[in-house]
N, C-alpha and C positions, 0 to 999 in steps of 0.2 A: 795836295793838302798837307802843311803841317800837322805832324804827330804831337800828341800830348805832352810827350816828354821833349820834345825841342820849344814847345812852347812853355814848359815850367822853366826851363833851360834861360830863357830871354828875360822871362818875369823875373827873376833871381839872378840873374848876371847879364845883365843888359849892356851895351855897347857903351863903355865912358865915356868915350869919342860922343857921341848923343846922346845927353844927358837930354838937352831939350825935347829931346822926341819921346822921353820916358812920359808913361802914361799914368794915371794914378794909380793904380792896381801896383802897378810897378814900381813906383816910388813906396809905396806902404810896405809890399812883400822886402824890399833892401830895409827898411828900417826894423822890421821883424826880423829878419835873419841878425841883423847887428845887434838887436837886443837877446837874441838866443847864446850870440857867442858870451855875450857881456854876463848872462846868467851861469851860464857852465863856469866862467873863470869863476863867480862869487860860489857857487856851488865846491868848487876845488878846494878856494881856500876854508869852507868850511870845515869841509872834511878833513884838512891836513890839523884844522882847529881843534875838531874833537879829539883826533887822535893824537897830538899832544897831551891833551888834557887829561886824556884817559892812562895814559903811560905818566902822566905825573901824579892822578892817584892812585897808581897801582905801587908808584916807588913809594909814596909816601904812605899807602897802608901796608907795603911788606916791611916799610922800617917801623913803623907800629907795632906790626905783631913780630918783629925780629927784636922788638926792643928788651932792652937788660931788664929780668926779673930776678928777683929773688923766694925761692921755694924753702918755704921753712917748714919744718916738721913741729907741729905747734903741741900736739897731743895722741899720747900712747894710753889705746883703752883694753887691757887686758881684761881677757876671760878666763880664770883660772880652772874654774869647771871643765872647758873644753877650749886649751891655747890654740888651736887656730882656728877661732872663734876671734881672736884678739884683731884689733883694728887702731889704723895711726891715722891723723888729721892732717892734710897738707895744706897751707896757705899762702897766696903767690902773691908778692908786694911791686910793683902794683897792683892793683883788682884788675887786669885789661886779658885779652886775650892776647896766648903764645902760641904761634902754630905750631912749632915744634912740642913745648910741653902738652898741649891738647890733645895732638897727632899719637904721642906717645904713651901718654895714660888711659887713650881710647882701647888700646893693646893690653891693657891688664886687665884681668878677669878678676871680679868680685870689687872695681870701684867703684862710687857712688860718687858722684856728683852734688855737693851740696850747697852751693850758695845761693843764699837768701834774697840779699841786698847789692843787688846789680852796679857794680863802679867801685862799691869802697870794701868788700867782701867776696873771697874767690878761693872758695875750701873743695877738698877732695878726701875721700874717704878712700881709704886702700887697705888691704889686709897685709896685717903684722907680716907676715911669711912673704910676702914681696917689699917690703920696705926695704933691705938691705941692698936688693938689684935696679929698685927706682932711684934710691940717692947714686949708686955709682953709674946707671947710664944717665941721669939728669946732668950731672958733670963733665958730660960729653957734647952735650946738647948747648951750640955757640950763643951768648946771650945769656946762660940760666947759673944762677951761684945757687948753690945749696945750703940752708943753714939749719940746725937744729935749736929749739927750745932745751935751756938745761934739766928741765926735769922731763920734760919728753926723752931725751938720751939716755939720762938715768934709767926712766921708766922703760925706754926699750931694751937694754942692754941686763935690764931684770928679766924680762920675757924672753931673752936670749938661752940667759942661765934658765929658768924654766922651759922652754919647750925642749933645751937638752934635760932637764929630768924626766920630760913628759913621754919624751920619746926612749926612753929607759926603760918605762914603762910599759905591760904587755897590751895588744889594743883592744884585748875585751877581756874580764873575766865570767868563768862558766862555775856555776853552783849547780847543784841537785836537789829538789823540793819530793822528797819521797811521798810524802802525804798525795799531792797533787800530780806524781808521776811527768814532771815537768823539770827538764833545765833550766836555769835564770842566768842570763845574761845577761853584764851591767859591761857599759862600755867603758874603753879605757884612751888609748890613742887611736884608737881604731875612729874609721869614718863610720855614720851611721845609716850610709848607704849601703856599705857592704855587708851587715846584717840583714839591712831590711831584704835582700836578694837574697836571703839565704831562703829555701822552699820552705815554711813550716811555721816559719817562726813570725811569734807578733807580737809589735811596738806597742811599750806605754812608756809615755815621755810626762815628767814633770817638769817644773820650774828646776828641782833639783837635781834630776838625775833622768838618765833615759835607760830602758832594761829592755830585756827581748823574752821571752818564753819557748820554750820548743819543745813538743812531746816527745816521752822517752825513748820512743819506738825511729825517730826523726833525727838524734842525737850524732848519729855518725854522720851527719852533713858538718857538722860544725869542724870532725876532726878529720875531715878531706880540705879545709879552708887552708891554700898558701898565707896565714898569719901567724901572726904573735899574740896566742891566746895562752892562759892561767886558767888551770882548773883545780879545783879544790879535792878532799881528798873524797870523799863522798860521789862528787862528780865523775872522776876517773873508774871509781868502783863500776858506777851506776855505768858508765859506758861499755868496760869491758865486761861487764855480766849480758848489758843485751847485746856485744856483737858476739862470746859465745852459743848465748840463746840464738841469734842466728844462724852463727855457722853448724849449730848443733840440727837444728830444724832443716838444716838447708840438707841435711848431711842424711837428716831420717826419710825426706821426701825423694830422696834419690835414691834409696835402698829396693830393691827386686823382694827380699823377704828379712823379717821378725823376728827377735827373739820371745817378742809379748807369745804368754801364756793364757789363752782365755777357753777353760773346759766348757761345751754348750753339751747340750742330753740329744740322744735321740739320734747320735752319731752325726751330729751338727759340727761341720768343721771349717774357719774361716781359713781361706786364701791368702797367698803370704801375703798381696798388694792389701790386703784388708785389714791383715794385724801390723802392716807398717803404718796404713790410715790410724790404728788406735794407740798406736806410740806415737805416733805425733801429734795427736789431741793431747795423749796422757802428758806428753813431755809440755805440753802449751797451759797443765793444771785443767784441760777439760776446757780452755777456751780457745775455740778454732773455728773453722768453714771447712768441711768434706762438701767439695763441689767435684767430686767424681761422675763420670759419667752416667746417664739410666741405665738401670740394669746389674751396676758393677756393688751393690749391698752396699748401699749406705745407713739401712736401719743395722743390719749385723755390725756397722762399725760402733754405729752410737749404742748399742746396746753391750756388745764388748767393752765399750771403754767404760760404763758404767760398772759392769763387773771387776772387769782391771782395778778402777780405782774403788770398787766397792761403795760404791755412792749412789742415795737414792737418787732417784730422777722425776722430773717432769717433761712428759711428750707433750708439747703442742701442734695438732697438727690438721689438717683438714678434716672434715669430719665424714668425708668418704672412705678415708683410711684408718679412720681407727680402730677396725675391726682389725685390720692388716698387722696394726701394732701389737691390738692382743692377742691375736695369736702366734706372734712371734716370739711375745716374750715369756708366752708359758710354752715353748715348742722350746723356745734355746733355753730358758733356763729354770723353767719349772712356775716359777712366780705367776702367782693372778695379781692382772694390772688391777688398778682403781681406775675404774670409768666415770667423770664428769658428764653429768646430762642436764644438770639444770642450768638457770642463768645467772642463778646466784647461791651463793653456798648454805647451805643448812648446814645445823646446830649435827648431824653427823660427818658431817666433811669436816668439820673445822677441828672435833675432836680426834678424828681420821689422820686429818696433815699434822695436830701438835702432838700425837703421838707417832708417827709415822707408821702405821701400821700398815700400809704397802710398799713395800721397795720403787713400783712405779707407778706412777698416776699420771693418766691418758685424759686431756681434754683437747678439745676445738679452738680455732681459733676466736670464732663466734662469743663461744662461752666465756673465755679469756677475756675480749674486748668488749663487755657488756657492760655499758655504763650509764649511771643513774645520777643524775643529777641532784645535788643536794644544797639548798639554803637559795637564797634570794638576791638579786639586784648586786653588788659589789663582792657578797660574801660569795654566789653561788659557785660549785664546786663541781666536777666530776669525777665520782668514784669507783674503782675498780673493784670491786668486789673479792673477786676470787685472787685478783694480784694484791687486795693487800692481805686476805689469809694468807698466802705463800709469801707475803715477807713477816709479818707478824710470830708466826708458827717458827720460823727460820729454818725447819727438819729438813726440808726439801735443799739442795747445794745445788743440783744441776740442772739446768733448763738442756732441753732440747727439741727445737725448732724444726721440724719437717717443712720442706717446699718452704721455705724460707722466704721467698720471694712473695708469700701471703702480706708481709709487712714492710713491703718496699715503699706502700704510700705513707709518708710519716702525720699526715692529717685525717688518716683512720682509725679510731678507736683502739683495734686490734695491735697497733701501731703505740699507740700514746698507754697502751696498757701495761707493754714491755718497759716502759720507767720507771714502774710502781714496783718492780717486784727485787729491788732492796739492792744494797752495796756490793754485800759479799756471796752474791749468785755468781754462779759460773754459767757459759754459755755457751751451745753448740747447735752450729747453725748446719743444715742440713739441705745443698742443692744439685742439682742436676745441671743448671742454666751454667753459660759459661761467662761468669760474675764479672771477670774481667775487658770484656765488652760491653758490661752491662752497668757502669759506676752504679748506676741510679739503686740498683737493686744493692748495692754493698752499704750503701751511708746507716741505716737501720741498727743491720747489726756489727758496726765498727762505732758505733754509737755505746752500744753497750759491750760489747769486749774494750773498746778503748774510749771511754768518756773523758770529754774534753781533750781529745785530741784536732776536733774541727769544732771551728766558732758556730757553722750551720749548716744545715743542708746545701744554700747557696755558696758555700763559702769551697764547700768540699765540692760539689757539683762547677765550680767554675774552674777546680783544678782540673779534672777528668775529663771535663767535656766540651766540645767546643759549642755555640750557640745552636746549632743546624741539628743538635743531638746526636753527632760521632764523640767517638770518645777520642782522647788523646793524653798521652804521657803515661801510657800503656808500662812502658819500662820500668818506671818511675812506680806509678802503682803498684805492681807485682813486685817490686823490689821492700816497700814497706808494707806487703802482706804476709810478703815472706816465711816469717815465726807465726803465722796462723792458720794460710789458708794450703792446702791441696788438694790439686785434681787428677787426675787420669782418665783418660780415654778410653774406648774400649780397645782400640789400635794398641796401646800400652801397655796390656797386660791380656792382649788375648793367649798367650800361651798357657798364661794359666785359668781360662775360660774352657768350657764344653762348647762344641758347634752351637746348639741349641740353648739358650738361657730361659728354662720355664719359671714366670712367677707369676704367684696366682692374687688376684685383686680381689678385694668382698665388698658386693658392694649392697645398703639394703634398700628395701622395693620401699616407695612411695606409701604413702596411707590408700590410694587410691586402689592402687595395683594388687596392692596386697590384697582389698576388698574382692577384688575381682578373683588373684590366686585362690584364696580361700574358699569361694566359691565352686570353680574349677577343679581344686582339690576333695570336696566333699561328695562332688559327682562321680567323681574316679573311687573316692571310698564305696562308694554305692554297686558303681561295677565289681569290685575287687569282693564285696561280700556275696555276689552271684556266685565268682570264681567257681568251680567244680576242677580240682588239677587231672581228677580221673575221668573227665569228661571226652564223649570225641570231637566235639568239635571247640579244641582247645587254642587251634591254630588263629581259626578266625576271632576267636574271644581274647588271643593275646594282641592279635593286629589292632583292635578295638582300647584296648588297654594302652599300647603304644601312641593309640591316636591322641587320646586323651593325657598322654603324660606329653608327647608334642603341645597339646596345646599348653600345658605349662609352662615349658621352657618357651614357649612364643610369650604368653604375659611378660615372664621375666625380662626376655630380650626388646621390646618392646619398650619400657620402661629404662629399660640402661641405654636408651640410643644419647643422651645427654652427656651422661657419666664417659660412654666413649668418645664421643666429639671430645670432650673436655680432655681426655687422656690423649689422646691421636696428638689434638694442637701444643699440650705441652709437652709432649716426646719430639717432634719435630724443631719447637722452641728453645728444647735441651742440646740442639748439635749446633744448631746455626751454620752450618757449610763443614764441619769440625769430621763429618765422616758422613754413612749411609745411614742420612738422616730420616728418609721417607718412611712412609706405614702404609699397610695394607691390614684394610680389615676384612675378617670372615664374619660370613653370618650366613645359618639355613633357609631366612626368611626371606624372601623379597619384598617386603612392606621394611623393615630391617633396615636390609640396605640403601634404600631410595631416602630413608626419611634420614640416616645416619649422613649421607653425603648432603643432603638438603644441606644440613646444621655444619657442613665444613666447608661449605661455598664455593668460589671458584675456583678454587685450589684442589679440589679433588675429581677423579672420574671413576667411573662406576659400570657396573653392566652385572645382569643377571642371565637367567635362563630364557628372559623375554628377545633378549638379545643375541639374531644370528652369529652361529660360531665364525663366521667370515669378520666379522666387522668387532671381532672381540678382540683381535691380535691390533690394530690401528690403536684401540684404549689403551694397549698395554704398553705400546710403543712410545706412545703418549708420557702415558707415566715415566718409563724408562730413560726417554732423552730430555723430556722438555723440564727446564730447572721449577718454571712454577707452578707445574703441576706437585704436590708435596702426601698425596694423599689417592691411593685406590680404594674402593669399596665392593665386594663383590659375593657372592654367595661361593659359598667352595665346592660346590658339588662342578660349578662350571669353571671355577678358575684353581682348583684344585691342581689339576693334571694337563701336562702339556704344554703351561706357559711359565713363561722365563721372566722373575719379578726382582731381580738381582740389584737394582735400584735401592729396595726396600733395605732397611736393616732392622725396623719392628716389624711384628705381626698382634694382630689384636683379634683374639677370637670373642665375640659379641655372646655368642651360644655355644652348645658344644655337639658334635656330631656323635652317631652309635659305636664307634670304634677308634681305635687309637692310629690307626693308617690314614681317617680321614684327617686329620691333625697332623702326622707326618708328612703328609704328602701338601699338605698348605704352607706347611714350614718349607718344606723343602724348593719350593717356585721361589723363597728368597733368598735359603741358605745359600743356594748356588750349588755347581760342580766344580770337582776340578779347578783349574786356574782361576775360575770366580768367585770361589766359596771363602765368606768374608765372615761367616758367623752372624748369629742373629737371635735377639730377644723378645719373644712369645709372651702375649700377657694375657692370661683366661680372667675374665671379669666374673666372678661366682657371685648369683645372687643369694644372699647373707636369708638361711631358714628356708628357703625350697629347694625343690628337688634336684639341683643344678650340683647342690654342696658333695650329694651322691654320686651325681653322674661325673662331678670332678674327682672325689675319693677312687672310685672304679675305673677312670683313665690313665692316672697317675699313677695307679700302682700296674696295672696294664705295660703303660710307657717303659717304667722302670722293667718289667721285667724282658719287654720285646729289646729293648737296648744293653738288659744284659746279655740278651743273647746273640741274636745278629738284627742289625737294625732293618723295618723296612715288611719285618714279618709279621704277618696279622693271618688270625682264623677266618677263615670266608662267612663261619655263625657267629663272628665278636659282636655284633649287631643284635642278633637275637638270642646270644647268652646275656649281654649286659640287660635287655630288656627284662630277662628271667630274671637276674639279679634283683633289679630294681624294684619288679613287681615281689618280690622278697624281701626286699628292705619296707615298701610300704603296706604289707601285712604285719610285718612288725611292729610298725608305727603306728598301724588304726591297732592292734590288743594293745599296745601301752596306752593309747588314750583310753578303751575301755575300763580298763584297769584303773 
C-alpha cells in the first residue's frame, strides 16, 4: 500500500511524461500550488513596497524636523523683587517641530512650554539665569540660528547688571522684635527654601515681600547657616546675650556645689546639688523646670529660690499636698502660708493678695481651674476667678507649679486657667517625670515661660513626636531647654545623699473616715478616764488601750489605701527605666494590703501572714527579676526580716509600727548590703489631725537618735514605752478639750 505522503507526492508532482493520466484532484492541486507561488512573489514585492515607503517618510520627517529654524529671544520679564524669579520668552520661526531644539530644552529645568496656536506660534518660557547657556549651546545645535529682539537684549543685559547687584547683596536680613521676643527675617538673595528648613521658623509671604520669624531662644540656628546673612545691631545683641545665657545655664547645671546663700531655721540646711537647682532658676529670673528626681527636694529648691530672690509666691499644687507645703514653709522659714479653700475668692482673699500680706499662698489646682461661665450665646465667656485676682492684684510675681504634669492636658480648665494669670508672672514648674521623654507633658509650661514660641500644641507636638507617640529629636529638644530646665538623678548626686531618704506625706482623712475616727477616738477617751496609773492591773488595761488606738491607725490606714496607690504609680512613673524604680509598700493590716494591691493591678504582688513562709520567697523573686512586675505589697511584720527586696528604690509605709526597728528593718530589705546597697527613699503617709501625727513625732525623733548612735539599735520595750507615751499625749488632749 502506498503511504500518504508518496501519494501527496504524485498529487503535486505528477509525472509530465502523463499529463493525460492526471486526474482531476491532480490537475486542481498543480493549479493551487502555481497560484501559492504567484502569491508569495506579490506578497514580496509588497513588502519591499512598504519598506521603501517607510524609509522615504522617515527621510522626509527627519529633514522636517532637521529643518533651519530660527530661535529668537522675543521677551525679557524681570522680577526685580526676587531676580531669579526673572524669565525670557523663546520663539522658533518656523512654528514646526526641532528635535534637536525640543530634545534640548526638555533638559532645562524651570521651562514652560507655551504655545497657544499650533502651526503659526511656538513659544518657551525659560529662566533668566539659563538664557545665557541656551543661546550658546543652541548655536551648536546644526539647523538652529539664534536671534535676539533689540529690547529683549537690552532688557536682558539690564538683568545682568542687576542680578550682579543682587548678588552683592546679603541673602537674608535678620532684625530683633524685642517686644515679641522674636527675630524677623526678610529675604535678600537668599532661596526661600533654605529658610523655610530652618527648625523654628515661620513664613509669611506677601505680594511684596516674604519674612521669616524665629524665637529667641531658636536664634542660634540662624547663626550655624553656611550664608550670607546681615544682622542689625539690636539683633546681634539679642543673639549674644542668649548664647551667654546659655552657656552660662549650661555652666550652672554642671556645677557639684553653690555659691547661693539661702539661711532656713530649725538647722534646715540645703544640699550643694539643691542650691545649684536655685541659681539656676535664680539665673533663668525664676523661670525654669526643676525635673529632679523623687526624693532629691524639689519644694526646698522652689522655696529657696523664693527667699533667694525674696519674692512672694504662689503654690499651685495638688490638694493632697498642701499640707506638705505648709509645713515646710513655716519649718524653713518661719512664714504662715495663706491656704485657698474655696472656689472662688471672697472679699478677704482679694484684700489679702492686693495687700500681699502673706509671703506665700498655697492653692489646688482644682481651685485654680474653677470656672464659671458668664454671658450668653456669642458673648458667653469663661472666667477664672482666682487667676484674674492674681493678675489684677499684680503682688504675687511668682507662680510655682508642683507635679506639673497636673496641666499637661491643655483642654482642662486647670490648664486654660494658667493663661489668665497675666504678662509679667514668672514661672516655676516643678517635676519628678523625665519631661524629656514625655514632650506632651512639656508644651503647657513652655507655653507660659516661652509664649509664642510654638504656633500650637500640634505644631510643637509634631516636632517631638512621632505619630505611634515615641518621641523624637530628643537632642534637639534638650538643647533648646537648655537655659531652663534641670534634672538629676539620684545616681547623680547620691554622694551627697543619706542611705535612707525619710519624707513625710500628710495626708487628710475623708469626711467619712473621720466620722468614724472620731467615734473610735471618744471610746478610747472613755477608757483613758477609767485609767487608774496606780492601779494593779495596769498591764492588761494598757494592752486594751493599745487595742483601741490600733484601731485608729487601722481607720486611718484604711482610708489612705487610694492616696497610696496614687503615690506608688507616680513614683514608679518618675524613673521610667532611669534607676530602681520599683516600690514596695508596708502596712500592719492585711485588709491594707490586699485592697492597696487590688487598686495597682497587675503590676503588683503581694503576700501577707495568710501566706506560707515557703511560697513567700517565689513573690519576692517575682518582684526582683520580672520587669513588669513594678510594685510589692506586704505587711512588715512578715516581709520585714529575712528577705532581699533590692529591686525596690521606694518604700511607702501606709501605717506605722510600735518601734523604730520595725521601720529599719523594712527599709533595710531595700537599702541593700554591701555591694548592693544603692540607697533608698521612704515615704510615711501621716494622716493629717490623728494619732498617726504622734506616733510620727515619737519615731522620728527615736530614728534620729538610734542613728546618732549606732544604727540598727532599739529597746526590746520601744513598743510599750511609745504606747506610754502616746497614752500621755492623749490625756493631754482629752484636759485641753475639757478646758
Amino acid at each position: 500500500m502506498a503511504t500518504f505522503f508518496q501519494y501527496m507526492t504524485e498529487m503535486t508532482n505528477p509525472n509530465p511524461n502523463n499529463d493525460n493520466n492526471l486526474t482531476e484532484v491532480q490537475k486542481l492541486a498543480r493549479e493551487e500550488q502555481a497560484l501559492r507561488d504567484q502569491l508569495y512573489a506579490i506578497q514580496e514585492k509588497k513588502r519591499t513596497a512598504e519598506q521603501n515607503e517607510r524609509e522615504a517618510q522617515r527621510k522626509k520627517k527627519e529633514a522636517e524636523e532637521n529643518q533651519p529654524i530660527v530661535v529668537k529671544v522675543v521677551e525679557i520679564n524681570v522680577n526685580e523683587e526676587y531676580i531669579y524669579k526673572s524669565h525670557a520668552i523663546l520663539e522658533n520661526n518656523p512654528a514646526i517641530y526641532h528635535r534637536g531644539y525640543v530634545t534640548f530644552l526638555q533638559n532645562i529645568q524651570g521651562r514652560v512650554y507655551m504655545s497657544v496656536d499650533v502651526g503659526k506660534s511656538n513659544k518657551n518660557m525659560v529662566p533668566c539665569t539659563e538664557l545665557g547657556y541656551i543661546a550658546e549651546k543652541l548655536q551648536n545645535i546644526e539647523g538652529i540660528t539664534v536671534d535676539w529682539d533689540f529690547q529683549a537684549y537690552q532688557r536682558f543685559e539690564q538683568w545682568k547688571t542687576l542680578r550682579e547687584e543682587w548678588e552683592s547683596r546679603p541673602e537674608f536680613w535678620v532684625d530683633y522684635d524685642e517686644e515679641k521676643k522674636q527675630f524677623v527675617i526678610k529675604q535678600g538673595a537668599g532661596s526661600t527654601y533654605t529658610m523655610d528648613y530652618v527648625y523654628g521658623t515661620r513664613r509669611h509671604s506677601t505680594r511684596k515681600e516674604t519674612i521669616w520669624t524665629l524665637a529667641l531662644v531658636e536664634g542660634y540656628r540662624i547663626r550655624d547657616l553656611a550664608l550670607k546673612i546681615e544682622y542689625t545691631d539690636a539683633a546681634v545683641i539679642a543673639l549674644d546675650d542668649e548664647k551667654k545665657k546659655k552657656e552660662a545655664q549650661q555652666n550652672i547645671a554642671g556645677k557639684q556645689d553653690s555659691d547661693v546663700e539661702v539661711h532656713f531655721l530649725n538647722d534646715c540646711k540645703l544640699r550643694p546639688f539643691q542650691k545649684v537647682g536655685i541659681e539656676f532658676a535664680a539665673n533663668a529670673n525664676g523661670n525654669a523646670i526643676i525635673a529632679d528626681g523623687t526624693g532629691l527636694g524639689k519644694t526646698w529648691q522652689a522655696i529657696g529660690l523664693c527667699e533667694f530672690l525674696n519674692r512672694h509666691a504662689i503654690v499651685v499644687c495638688p490638694a493632697s499636698v498642701k499640707e506638705n507645703w505648709r509645713r515646710e514653709i513655716k519649718r524653713l522659714t518661719g512664714h504662715d502660708a495663706y491656704v485657698c479653700k474655696s472656689t472662688e475668692p471672697g472679699q478677704w482673699d482679694v484684700e489679702m493678695f492686693a495687700k500681699g500680706s502673706f509671703k506665700y499662698v498655697i492653692m489646688n489646682y482644682d481651685i485654680l481651674g474653677k470656672g464659671f461661665v458668664i454671658g450668653e450665646g456669642k458673648e458667653k465667656i469663661t472666667r477664672y476667678f482666682w487667676a484674674d485676682v492674681i493678675r489684677e492684684t499684680g503682688t504675687y510675681k511668682q507662680m510655682i507649679f508642683d507635679e506639673a504634669h497636673k496641666i499637661k492636658n491643655t483642654s482642662a480648665n486647670r490648664t486654660k486657667a494658667t493663661l489668665h494669670l497675666g504678662d509679667d508672672m514668672n514661672y516655676l514648674f516643678l517635676t519628678a517625670t523625665p519631661v524629656l521623654n514625655r514632650p506632651r507633658e512639656l508644651y503647657s509650661p513652655l507655653r507660659l515661660i516661652r509664649p509664642g514660641q510654638y504656633l500650637s500644641e500640634q505644631h510643637f507636638l509634631e516636632n517631638y513626636m512621632w505619630s505611634d507617640g515615641k518621641v523624637r529629636n530628643v537632642d534637639h529638644l534638650r538643647q533648646t531647654l537648655s537655659t531652663i530646665l534641670i534634672r538629676r538623678k539620684r545616681e547623680d548626686v547620691q554622694k551627697d545623699l543619706p542611705p535612707i531618704e525619710r519624707i513625710y506625706d500628710w495626708y487628710e482623712l475623708s469626711e467619712e473616715a473621720m466620722v468614724r475616727y472620731t467615734a473610735a477616738l471618744e471610746g478610747l477617751y472613755t477608757t483613758l478616764a477609767e485609767f487608774d496609773p496606780d492601779g494593779t492591773r495596769n498591764n492588761m488595761f494598757i494592752e486594751g488601750i493599745l487595742a483601741q488606738i490600733t484601731r485608729l491607725k487601722q481607720i486611718v490606714a484604711q482610708d489612705k489605701v487610694d492616696r497610696i496607690a496614687e503615690l506608688a504609680t507616680e513614683l514608679v512613673d518618675s524613673e521610667e527605666g532611669e534607676g530602681k524604680g520599683k516600690v514596695v509598700i508596708f502596712s500592719g493590716f492585711k485588709p491594707v494590703v490586699r485592697a492597696i494591691a487590688r487598686r495597682l493591678g497587675h503590676e503588683a504582688v503581694c503576700f501577707d501572714g495568710d501566706v506560707p513562709p515557703a511560697e513567700r520567697q517565689p513573690i519576692v523573686d517575682q518582684f526582683q527579676n520580672d520587669p513588669k512586675i513594678k510594685f510589692l505589697v506586704a505587711t512588715g511584720q512578715t516581709a520585714g526580716e529575712g528577705l532581699t527586696m533590692t529591686a525596690g528604690g521606694y518604700v511607702i509605709f501606709s501605717d506605722f509600727g510600735w518601734t523604730p526597728a520595725y521601720h529599719q528593718q523594712c527599709e533595710g530589705r531595700i537599702y541593700g548590703r554591701l555591694n548592693e546597697a544603692h540607697g533608698a527613699i521612704s515615704y510615711y503617709i501621716v494622716g493629717l489631725n490623728t494619732i498617726e501625727e504622734w506616733i510620727q513625732e515619737l519615731l522620728a525623733k527615736k530614728l534620729k537618735i538610734i542613728e546618732q548612735i549606732v544604727e540598727g539599735n532599739d529597746d526590746v520595750d520601744a513598743g510599750k514605752n511609745m504606747g506610754y507615751e502616746l497614752i500621755k499625749m492623749l490625756k493631754r488632749e482629752k484636759r485641753k478639750k475639757k478646758e
